[in-house]
DRENKE-889689 format. One record per residue: x, y, z of N, C-alpha, C, O, CB in turn; residue number from 0. Coordinates in nm, 3 decimals, padded with zeros to 5 digits. Each point is the difference from the previous one (the first is absolute). Glycine has a CB too. Layout:
<sites>
SITE  n_east n_north    n_up ca_east ca_north   ca_up  c_east c_north    c_up  o_east o_north    o_up cb_east cb_north   cb_up num
SITE       X       Y       Z       X        Y       Z       X       Y       Z       X       Y       Z       X        Y       Z NUM
...
</sites>
This chain:
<sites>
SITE  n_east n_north    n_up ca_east ca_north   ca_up  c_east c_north    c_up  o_east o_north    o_up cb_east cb_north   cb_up num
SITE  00.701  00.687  00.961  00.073  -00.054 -00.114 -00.042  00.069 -00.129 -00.122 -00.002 -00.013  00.142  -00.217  00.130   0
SITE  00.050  00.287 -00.227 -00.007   00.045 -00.078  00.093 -00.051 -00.154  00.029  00.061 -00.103 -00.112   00.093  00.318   1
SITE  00.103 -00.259 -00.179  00.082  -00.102 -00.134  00.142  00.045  00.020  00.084 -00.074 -00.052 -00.278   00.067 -00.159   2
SITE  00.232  00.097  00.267  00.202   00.049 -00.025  00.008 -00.055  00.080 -00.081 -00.018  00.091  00.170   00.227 -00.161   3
SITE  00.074 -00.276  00.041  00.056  -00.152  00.040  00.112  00.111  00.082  00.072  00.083 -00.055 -00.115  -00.340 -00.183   4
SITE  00.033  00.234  00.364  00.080   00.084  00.113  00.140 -00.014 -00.072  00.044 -00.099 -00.058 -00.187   00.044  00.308   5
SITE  00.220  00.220 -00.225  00.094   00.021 -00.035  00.136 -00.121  00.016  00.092 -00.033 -00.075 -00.225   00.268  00.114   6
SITE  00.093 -00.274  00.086  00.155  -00.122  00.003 -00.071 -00.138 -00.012  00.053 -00.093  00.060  00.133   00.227  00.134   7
SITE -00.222 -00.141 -00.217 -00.059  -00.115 -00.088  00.050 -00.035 -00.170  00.055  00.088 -00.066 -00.261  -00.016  00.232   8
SITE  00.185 -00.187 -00.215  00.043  -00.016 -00.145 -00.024 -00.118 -00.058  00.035 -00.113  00.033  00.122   00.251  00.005   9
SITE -00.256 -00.079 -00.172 -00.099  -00.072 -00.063  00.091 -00.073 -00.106  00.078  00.059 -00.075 -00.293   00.107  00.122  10
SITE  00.189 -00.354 -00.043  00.046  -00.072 -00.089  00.172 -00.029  00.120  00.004 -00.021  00.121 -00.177   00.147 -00.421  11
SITE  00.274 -00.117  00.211  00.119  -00.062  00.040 -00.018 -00.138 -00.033  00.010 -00.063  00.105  00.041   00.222  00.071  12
SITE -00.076 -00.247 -00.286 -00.048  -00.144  00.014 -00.097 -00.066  00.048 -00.016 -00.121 -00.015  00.174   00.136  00.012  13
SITE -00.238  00.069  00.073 -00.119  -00.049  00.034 -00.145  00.070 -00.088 -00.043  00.114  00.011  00.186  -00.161  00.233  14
SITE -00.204 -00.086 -00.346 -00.116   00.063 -00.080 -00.087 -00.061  00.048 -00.101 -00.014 -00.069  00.181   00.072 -00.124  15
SITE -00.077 -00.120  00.330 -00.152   00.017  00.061 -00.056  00.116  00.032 -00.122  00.019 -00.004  00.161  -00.197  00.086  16
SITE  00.063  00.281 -00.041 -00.090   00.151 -00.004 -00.081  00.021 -00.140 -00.120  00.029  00.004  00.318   00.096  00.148  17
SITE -00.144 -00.137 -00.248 -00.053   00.077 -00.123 -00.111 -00.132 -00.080 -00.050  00.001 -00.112  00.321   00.191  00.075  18
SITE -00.278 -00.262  00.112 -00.111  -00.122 -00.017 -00.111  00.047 -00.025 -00.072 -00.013 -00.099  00.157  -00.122  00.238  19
SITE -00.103  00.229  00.013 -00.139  -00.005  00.139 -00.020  00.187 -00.102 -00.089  00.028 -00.080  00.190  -00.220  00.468  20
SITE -00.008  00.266 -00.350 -00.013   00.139 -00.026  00.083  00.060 -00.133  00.099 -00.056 -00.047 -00.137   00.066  00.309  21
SITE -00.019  00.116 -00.313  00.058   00.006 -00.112  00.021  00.178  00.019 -00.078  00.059  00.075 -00.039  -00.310 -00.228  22
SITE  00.213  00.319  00.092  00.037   00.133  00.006 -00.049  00.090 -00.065  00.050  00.007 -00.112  00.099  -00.082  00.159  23
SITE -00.236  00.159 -00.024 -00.020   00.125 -00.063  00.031  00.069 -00.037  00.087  00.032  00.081 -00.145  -00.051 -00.030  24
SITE  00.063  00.152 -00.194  00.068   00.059  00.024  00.050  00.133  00.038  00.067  00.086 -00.057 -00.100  -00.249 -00.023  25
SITE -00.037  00.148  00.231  00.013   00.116  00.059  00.097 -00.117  00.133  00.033  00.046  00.109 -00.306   00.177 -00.205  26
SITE  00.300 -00.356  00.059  00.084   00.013  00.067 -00.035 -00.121  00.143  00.072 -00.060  00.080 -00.028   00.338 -00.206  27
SITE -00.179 -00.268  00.105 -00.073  -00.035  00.138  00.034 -00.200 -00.045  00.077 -00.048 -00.084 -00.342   00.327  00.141  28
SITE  00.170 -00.347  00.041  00.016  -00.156  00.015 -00.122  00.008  00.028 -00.040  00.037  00.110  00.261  -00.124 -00.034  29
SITE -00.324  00.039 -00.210 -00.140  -00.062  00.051  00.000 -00.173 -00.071  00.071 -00.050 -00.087 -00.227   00.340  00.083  30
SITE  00.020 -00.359  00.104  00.009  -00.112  00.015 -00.053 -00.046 -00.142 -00.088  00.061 -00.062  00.078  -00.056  00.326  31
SITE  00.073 -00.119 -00.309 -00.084  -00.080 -00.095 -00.133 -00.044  00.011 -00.014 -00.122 -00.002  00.201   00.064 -00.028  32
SITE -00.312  00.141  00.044 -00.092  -00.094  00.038 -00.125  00.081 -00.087  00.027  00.082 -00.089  00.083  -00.186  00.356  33
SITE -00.192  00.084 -00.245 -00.130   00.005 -00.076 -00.128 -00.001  00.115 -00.047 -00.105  00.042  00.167  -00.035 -00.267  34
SITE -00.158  00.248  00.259 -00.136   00.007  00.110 -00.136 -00.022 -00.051 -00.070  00.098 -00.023  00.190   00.069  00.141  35
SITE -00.172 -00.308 -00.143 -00.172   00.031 -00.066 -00.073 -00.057  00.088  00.028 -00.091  00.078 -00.007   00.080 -00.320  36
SITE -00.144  00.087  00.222 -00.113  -00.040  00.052 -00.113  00.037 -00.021 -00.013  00.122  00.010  00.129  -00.154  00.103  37
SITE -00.196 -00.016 -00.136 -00.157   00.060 -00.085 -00.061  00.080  00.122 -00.058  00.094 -00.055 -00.020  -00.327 -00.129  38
SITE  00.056  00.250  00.358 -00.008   00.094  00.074  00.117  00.081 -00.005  00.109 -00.043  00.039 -00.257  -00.078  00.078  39
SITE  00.130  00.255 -00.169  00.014   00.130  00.042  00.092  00.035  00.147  00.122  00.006  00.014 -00.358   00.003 -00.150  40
SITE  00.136  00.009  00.230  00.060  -00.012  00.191  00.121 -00.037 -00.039  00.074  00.086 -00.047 -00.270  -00.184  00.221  41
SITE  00.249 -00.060 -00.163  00.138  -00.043 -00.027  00.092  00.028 -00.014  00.090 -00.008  00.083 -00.160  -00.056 -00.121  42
SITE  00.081  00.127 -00.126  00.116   00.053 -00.037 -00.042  00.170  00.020  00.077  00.068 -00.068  00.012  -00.295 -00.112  43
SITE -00.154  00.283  00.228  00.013   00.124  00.026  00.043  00.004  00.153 -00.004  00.113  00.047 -00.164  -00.044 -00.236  44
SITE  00.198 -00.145  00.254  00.068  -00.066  00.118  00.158  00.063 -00.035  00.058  00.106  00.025 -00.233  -00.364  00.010  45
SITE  00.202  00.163 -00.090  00.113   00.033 -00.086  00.050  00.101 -00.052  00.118  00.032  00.010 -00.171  -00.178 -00.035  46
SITE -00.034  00.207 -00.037  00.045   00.142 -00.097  00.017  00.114  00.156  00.085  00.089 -00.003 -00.279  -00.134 -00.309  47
SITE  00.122  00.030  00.413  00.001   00.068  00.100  00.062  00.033  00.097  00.006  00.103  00.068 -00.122  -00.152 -00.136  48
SITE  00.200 -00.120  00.072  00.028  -00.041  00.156  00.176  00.080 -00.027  00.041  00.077 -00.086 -00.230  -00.388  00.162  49
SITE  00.251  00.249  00.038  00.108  -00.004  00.035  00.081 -00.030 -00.123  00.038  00.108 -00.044 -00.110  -00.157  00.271  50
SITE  00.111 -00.043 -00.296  00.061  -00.049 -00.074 -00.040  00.066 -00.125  00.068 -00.061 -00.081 -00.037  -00.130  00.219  51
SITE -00.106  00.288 -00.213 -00.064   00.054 -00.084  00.118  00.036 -00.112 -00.026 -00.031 -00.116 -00.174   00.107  00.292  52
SITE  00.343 -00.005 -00.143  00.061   00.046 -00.078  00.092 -00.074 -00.049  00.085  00.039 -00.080 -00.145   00.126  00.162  53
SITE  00.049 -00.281 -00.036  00.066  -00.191 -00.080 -00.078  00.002 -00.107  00.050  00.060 -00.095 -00.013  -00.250  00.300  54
SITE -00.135  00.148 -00.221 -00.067   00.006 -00.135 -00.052  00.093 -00.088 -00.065  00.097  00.039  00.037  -00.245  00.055  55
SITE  00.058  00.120 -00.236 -00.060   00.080 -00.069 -00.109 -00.046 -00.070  00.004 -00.115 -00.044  00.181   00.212  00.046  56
SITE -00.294 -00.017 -00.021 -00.184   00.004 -00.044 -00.033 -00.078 -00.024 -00.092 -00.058  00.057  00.058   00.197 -00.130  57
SITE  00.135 -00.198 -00.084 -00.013  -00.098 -00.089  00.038 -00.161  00.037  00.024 -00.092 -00.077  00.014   00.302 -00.066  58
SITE -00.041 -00.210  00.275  00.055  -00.129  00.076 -00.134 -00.018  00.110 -00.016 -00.083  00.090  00.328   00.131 -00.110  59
SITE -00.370  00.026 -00.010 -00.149   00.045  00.093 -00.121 -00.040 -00.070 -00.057  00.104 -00.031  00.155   00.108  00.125  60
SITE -00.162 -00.307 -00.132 -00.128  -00.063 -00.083 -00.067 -00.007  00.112  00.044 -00.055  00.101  00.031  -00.087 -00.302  61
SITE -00.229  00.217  00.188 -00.140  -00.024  00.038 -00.111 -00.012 -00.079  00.021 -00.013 -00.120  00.057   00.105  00.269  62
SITE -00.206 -00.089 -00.104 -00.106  -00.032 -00.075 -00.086  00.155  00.059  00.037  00.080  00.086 -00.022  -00.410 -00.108  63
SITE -00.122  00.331 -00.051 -00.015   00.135  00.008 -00.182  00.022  00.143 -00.082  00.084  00.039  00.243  -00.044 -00.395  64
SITE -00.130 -00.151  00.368 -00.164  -00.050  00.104  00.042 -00.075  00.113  00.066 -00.093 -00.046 -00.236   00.047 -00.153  65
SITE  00.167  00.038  00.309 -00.002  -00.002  00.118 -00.112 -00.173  00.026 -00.117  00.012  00.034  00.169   00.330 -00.008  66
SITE  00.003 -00.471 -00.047 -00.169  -00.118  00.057 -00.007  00.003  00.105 -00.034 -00.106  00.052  00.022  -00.067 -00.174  67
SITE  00.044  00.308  00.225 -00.072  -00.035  00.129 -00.010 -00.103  00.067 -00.101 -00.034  00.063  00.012   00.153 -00.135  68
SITE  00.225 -00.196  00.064 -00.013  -00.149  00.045 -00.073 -00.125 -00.053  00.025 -00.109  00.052  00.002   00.241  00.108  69
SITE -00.115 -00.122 -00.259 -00.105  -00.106 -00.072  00.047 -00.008 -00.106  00.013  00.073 -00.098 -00.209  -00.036  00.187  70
SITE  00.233 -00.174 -00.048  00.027  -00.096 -00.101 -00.054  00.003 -00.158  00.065  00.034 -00.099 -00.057  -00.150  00.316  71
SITE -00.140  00.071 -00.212 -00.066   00.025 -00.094 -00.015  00.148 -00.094 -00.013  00.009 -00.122 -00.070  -00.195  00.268  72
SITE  00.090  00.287 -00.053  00.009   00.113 -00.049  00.135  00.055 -00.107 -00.006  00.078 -00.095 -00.142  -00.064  00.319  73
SITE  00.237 -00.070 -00.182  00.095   00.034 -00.023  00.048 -00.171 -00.114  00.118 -00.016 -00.034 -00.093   00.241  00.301  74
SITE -00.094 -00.290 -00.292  00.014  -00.100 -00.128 -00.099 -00.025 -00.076 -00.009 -00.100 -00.071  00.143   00.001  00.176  75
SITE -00.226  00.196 -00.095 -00.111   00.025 -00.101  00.010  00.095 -00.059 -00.081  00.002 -00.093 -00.044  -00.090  00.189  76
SITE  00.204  00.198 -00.088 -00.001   00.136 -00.019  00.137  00.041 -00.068  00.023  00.117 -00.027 -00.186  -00.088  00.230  77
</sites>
């Protein structure tokens, strides 16, 4: 998936639950309304990596710059 909305397909016609959820670029593409944060790193570099990578853009991508290794404490003291 790369955001272009297959040729016979057609975005809107009365329906603005599409343009709710996703919004148009303008190069054209369909990325999602959403916002990725998380104070681990791993996570959203999951994301920036995986499969789905060219749906979002950077600025929809929030991390923290330290890794709590799973501890709790580490990661709400710091």
């Amino acid at each position: 998936p790369n955001g272009q909305m297959p040729s016979d397909k057609t975005v809107g016609g009365g329906d603005d639950a599409f343009n709710t959820f996703f919004s148009e670029t303008g190069a054209g593409k369909h990325v999602p309304r959403a916002i990725f944060l998380d104070l681990e790193p791993t996570v959203i570099d999951e994301v920036r990596t995986g499969t789905y990578r060219q749906l979002f853009h950077p600025e929809q991508l929030i991390s923290g710059k330290e890794d709590a290794a799973n501890n709790f404490a580490r990661g709400h003291y710091t």
